[in-house]
N, C-alpha and C positions, 0 to 999 in steps of 0.2 A: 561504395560506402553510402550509408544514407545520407538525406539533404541533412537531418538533423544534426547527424556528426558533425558533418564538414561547417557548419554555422554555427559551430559552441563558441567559436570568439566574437560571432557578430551582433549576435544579439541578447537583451537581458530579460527575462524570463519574465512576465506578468503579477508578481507576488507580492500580497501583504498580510496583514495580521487583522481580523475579527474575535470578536468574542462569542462564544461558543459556549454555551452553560457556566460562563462565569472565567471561561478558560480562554487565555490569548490565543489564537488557531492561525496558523500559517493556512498561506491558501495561493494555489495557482490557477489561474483562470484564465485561458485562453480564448479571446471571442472578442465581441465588438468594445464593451468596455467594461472593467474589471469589476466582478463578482455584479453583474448588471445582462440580466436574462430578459430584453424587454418583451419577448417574444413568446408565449409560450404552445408556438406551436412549433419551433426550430427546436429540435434533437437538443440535448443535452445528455455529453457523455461525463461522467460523475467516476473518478478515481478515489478508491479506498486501498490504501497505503497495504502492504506487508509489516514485519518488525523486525528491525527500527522504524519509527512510521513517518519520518520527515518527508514532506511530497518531494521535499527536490530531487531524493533520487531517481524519481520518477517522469523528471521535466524530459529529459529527451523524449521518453517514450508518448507523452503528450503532443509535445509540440511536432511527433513525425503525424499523429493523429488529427490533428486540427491543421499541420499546411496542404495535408492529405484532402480535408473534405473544408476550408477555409468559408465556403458560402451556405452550408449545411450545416454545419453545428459547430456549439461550443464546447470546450472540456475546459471544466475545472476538477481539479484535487485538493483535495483537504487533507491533513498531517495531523498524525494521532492527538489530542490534549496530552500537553505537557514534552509532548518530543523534541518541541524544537525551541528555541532558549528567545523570546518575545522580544520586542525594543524596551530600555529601558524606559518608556512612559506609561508600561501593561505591568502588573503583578500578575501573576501566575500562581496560583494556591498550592501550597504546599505538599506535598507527597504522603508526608507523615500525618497531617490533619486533616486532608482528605483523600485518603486511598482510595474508595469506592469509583471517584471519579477517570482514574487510571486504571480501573480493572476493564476487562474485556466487555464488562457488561455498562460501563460508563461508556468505554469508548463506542458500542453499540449505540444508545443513547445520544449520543455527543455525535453522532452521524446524521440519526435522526433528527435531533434539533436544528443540526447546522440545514438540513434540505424543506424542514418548513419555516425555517426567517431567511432563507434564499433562494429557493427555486419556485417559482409558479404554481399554485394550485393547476395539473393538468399536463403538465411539461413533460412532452417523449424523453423516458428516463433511459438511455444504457448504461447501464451500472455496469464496473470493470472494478474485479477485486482481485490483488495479488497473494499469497500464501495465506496466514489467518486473515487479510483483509477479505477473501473469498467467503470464511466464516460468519462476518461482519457481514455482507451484502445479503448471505440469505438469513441474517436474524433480519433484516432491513423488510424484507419479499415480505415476511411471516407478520412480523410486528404491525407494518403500514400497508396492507393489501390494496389501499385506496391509491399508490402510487403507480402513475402511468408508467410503468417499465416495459417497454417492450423488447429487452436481452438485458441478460444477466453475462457477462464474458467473465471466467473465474481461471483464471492463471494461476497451476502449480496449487494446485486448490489445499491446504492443510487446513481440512474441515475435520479428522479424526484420528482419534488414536495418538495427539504428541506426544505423549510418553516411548510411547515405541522407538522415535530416533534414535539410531543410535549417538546423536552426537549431545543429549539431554543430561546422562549423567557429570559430564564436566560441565554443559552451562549449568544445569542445579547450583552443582558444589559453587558457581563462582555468584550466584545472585542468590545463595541463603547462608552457607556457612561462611562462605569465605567474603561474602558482601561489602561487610564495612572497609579491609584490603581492598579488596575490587575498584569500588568508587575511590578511595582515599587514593590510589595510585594512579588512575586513568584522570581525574579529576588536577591533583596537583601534575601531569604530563600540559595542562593548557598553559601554564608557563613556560614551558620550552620554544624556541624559535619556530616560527612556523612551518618552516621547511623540513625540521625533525618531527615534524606534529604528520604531513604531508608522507614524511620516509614511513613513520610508524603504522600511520592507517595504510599505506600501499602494502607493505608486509602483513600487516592484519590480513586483508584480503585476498592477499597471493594464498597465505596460511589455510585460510579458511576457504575459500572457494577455487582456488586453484585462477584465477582474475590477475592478469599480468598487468593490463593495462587500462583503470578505471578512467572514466568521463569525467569532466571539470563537475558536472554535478554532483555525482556521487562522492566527488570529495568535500563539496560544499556541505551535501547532508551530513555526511561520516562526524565534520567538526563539532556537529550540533552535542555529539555525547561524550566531550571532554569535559563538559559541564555536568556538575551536580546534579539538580533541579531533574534535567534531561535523562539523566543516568537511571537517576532514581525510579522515573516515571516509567523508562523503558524496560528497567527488571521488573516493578510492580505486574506489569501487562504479562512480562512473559512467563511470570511464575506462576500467576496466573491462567493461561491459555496451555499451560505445562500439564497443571494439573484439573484442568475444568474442560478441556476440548477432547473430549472420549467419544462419543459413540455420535456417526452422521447421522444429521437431522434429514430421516428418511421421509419422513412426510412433508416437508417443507419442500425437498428436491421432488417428487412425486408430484406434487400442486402445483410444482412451477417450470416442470420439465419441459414444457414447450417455449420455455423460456431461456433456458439455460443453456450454455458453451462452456463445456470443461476443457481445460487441455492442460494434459500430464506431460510429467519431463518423462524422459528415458530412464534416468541416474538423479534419484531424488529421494534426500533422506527423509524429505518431512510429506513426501506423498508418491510411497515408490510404484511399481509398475501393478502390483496385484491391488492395489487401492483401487488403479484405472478401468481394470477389470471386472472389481466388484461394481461398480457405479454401472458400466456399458451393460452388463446385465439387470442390475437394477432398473434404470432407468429407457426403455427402449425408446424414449418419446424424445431423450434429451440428442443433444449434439456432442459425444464427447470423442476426443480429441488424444493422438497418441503422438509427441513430438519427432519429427521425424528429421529437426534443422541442428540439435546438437544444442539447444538453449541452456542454462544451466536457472537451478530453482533462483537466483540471485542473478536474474536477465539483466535487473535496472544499471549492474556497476558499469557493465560494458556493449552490452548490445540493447539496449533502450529503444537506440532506432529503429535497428531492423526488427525486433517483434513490435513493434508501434510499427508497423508496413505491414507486416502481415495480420495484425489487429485491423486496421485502415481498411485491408480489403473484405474481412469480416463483414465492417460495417457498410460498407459501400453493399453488399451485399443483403443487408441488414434494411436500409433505408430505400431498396430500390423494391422492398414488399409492403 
């Protein structure tokens, strides 16, 4: 098992809240002292969430990353605006009065901002993006060319075509027709004892990912969308990214192909195997990647560590060019 597993009761995750275009932003930062980069010529490895986009499910996978390369770089991750429910001394803006800032292209944005009121003009960037946060990293390449990235790592990349899933026509129905249900039920569920709150998200996840056995993180994140506020923000995004994420940004991956690590699952609805195909032909320049360990598109619930170990050696590979 990795170190990370085996230390999820030892120790507590580096995280707090900033403001981010007006938005409370949870934020994990692993390194010498929180969200504090003095250096800007030490690597900085930068996590861009999948959806749901709370960074915690993605703490294991961080922290195998950084006790991996501990005197080389730092990683932090940032969580989508609005996903994760703020301390009560932040407001958080409203869903319904500002939608745009929850769309894919706020949340685009809202990445943007948060990496120049935090990271160094100059700062070796590896960007590391999970499912649409892979989409999110290269609007980031495109938008800010001026940033020092030297790898782009894109996990389970769902950069096209989300309509095609097949598993979209039930979410649709449950985040537009069936919506105000939706929230109303999962919403009033955070009254319930928190051990049935713990029963319901484990069965969620068996349900839907076929995940027997989730990390203390992933259930920390999980609670974040028993909350309204939360709920809200995280359908706005993905009905969004449902029906706006269609055709790959082929000249964005072309420009930056010597940049780029893709790695495809096996058995992946939201970027199945003829996706990995098209790209490795597309792209001869890039690095792309066919999973050969069994990982499944939702790595972070239970194996966070071990692909944070095989990321790790990426970059050790990464940093010694």
């Amino acid at each position: 098992m990795a170190a990370a597993a085996m230390e999820d009761v030892k120790r507590r995750s580096p995280c707090g809240f900033v403001s981010v275009m007006k938005v409370p932003t949870q934020v994990i930062c692993y390194g010498n002292k929180w969200l504090h980069h003095e250096d800007n010529r030490r690597p900085l490895v930068l996590v861009v969430p999948g959806n749901p986009g709370s960074i915690e499910f993605y703490d294991e996978f961080m922290y195998e990353i950084y006790r991996n390369h501990k005197a080389k770089v730092n990683v932090w991750g940032v969580s989508h605006a609005g996903h994760v429910l703020p301390p009560a001394t932040m407001d958080m803006p409203d869903v319904e009065d500002n939608p745009t800032v929850y769309l894919c292209d706020g949340q685009i944005q809202h990445k943007l901002a948060f990496i120049e009121q935090h990271v160094p003009q100059g700062t070796p960037l590896i960007l590391i993006g999970h499912s649409i946060g892979c989409h999110i990293i290269l609007e980031i390449l495109k938008r800010n060319p001026n940033l020092n990235v030297k790898k782009a790592i894109l996990l389970f990349p769902a950069i096209e075509n989300l309509m095609s899933c097949s598993k979209v026509p039930v979410i649709s129905a449950l985040i537009t027709v069936l919506k105000p249900v939706t929230v109303a039920t999962i919403t009033a569920m955070r009254y319930l004892p928190r051990y049935i709150l713990h029963f319901i998200v484990r069965f969620y996840f068996l349900v839907a990912t076929s995940c027997t056995t989730p990390r203390k993180n992933a259930m920390r994140g999980a609670m974040n969308y028993f909350r309204a506020e939360c709920l809200q923000a995280c359908f706005a995004f993905t009905k969004d990214i449902i029906d706006n994420v269609k055709e790959r940004d082929n000249d964005t991956m072309l420009r930056h192909q010597d940049k780029l690590i893709l790695y495809y699952g096996r058995n992946d609805h939201w970027c199945p195997v003829e996706f990995y195909k098209d790209v490795r032909k597309m792209l001869p320049g890039a690095d792309v990647r066919l999973c050969s360990r069994g990982f499944r598109h939702a790595f972070v619930l239970d194996k966070g560590a071990e692909v944070g170990c095989m990321v790790s050696d990426w970059i050790a590979q990464i940093l010694r060019h």
